[in-house]
Each structure stands twice: as C-alpha cells, then as structure tokens.
C-alpha beads as a LAMMPS data file, in Angstrom:
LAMMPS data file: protein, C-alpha beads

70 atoms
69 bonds

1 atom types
1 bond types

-500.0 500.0 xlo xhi
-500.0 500.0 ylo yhi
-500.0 500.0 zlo zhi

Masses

1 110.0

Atoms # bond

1 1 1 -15.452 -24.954 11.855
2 1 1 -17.464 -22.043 11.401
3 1 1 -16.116 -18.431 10.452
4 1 1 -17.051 -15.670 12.581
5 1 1 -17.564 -12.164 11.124
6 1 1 -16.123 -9.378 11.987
7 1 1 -17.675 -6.404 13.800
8 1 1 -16.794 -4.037 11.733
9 1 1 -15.800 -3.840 7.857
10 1 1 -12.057 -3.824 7.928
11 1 1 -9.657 -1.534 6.612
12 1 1 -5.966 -1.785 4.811
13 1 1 -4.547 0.820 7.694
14 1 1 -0.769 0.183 5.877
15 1 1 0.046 3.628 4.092
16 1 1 2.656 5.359 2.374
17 1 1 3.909 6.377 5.794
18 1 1 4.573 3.056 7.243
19 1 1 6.266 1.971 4.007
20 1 1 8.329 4.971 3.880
21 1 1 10.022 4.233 7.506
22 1 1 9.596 0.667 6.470
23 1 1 11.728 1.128 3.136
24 1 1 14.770 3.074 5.545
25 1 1 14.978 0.382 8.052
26 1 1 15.374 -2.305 5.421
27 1 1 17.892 0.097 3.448
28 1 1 19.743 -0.095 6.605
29 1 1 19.278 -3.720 7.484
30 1 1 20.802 -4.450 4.380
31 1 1 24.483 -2.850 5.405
32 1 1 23.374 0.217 2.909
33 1 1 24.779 3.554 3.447
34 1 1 22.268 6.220 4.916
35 1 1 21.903 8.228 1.636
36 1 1 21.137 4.839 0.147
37 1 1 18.995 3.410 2.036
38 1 1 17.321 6.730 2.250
39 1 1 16.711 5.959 -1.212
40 1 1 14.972 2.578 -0.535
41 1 1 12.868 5.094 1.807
42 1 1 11.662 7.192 -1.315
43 1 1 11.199 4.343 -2.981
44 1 1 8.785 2.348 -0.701
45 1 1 6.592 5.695 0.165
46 1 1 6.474 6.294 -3.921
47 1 1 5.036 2.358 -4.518
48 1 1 2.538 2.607 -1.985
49 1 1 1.468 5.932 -2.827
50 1 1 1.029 4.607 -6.501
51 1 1 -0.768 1.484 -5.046
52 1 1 -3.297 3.593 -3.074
53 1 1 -3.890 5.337 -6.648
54 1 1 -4.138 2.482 -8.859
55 1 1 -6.599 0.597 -6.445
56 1 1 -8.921 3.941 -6.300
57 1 1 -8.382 4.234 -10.268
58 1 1 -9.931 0.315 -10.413
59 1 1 -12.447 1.045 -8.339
60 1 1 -13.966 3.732 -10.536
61 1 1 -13.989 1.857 -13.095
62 1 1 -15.572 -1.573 -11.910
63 1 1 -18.283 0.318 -10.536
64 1 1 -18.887 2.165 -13.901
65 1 1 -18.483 -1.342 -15.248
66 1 1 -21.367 -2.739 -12.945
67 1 1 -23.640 -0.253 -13.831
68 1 1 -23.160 -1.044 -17.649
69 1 1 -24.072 -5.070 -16.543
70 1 1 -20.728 -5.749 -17.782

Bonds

1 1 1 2
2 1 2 3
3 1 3 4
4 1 4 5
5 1 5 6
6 1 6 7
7 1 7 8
8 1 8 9
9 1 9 10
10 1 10 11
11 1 11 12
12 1 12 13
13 1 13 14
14 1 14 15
15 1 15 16
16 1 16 17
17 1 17 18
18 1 18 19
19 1 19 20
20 1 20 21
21 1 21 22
22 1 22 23
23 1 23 24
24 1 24 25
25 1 25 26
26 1 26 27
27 1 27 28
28 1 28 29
29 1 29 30
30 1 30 31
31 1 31 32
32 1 32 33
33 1 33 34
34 1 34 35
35 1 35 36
36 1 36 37
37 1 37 38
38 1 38 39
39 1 39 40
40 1 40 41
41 1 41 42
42 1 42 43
43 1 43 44
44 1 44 45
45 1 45 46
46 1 46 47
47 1 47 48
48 1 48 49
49 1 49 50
50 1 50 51
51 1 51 52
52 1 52 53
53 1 53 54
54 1 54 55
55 1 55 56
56 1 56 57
57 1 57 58
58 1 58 59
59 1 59 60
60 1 60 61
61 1 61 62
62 1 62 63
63 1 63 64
64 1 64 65
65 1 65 66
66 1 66 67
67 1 67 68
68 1 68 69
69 1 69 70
C-alpha cells in the first residue's frame, strides 16, 4: 500500500474558538449548571490558547537550536 501525499501542507484549523463552544457543550452534557459549565467554557478556550503559545514558544527555539547544529 502506498501513501499518497497531500496537495497541500495541512493545517491544525482547531482553535481556541472551537474549544471554547466545545468546553460549554460538554459542561452541559455533563448535567452541569450553566454558570458551571460556562466555566468548563473558560477553561477549554484558556488551554488551547496556552497550547497555541507553547507550540509557537517550541518552535523558536528548535529552530534557534538547528542553527546552533544542536
């Protein structure tokens, strides 16, 4: 089986957004109260902001790192 490539690069389109709306509906799936799962809401948009972040953050530095042949 051979892989085929894809036509263009691909991109992680998930943002803070879709984790945000994602973090209310499973606040509410859960049986939580609105104000709490409004909290789970908060809470998902704040990790994935923070992911977005870190991964930039890592990508600074491993391309510093490959220009020191490290």
């Amino acid at each position: 089986m051979t892989a085929i490539e894809p036509p263009e690069k691909l991109k992680d389109t998930l943002g803070a957004g879709d984790s945000f709306f994602g973090g209310l509906i499973a606040g509410l799936v859960r049986g939580l109260s609105i104000e709490d799962a409004f909290d789970w809401l908060l809470l998902q948009g704040l990790v994935m902001s923070v992911r977005l972040v870190v991964l930039l953050v890592l990508g600074v530095i491993l391309k510093q790192q490959s220009c020191w042949n490290i």
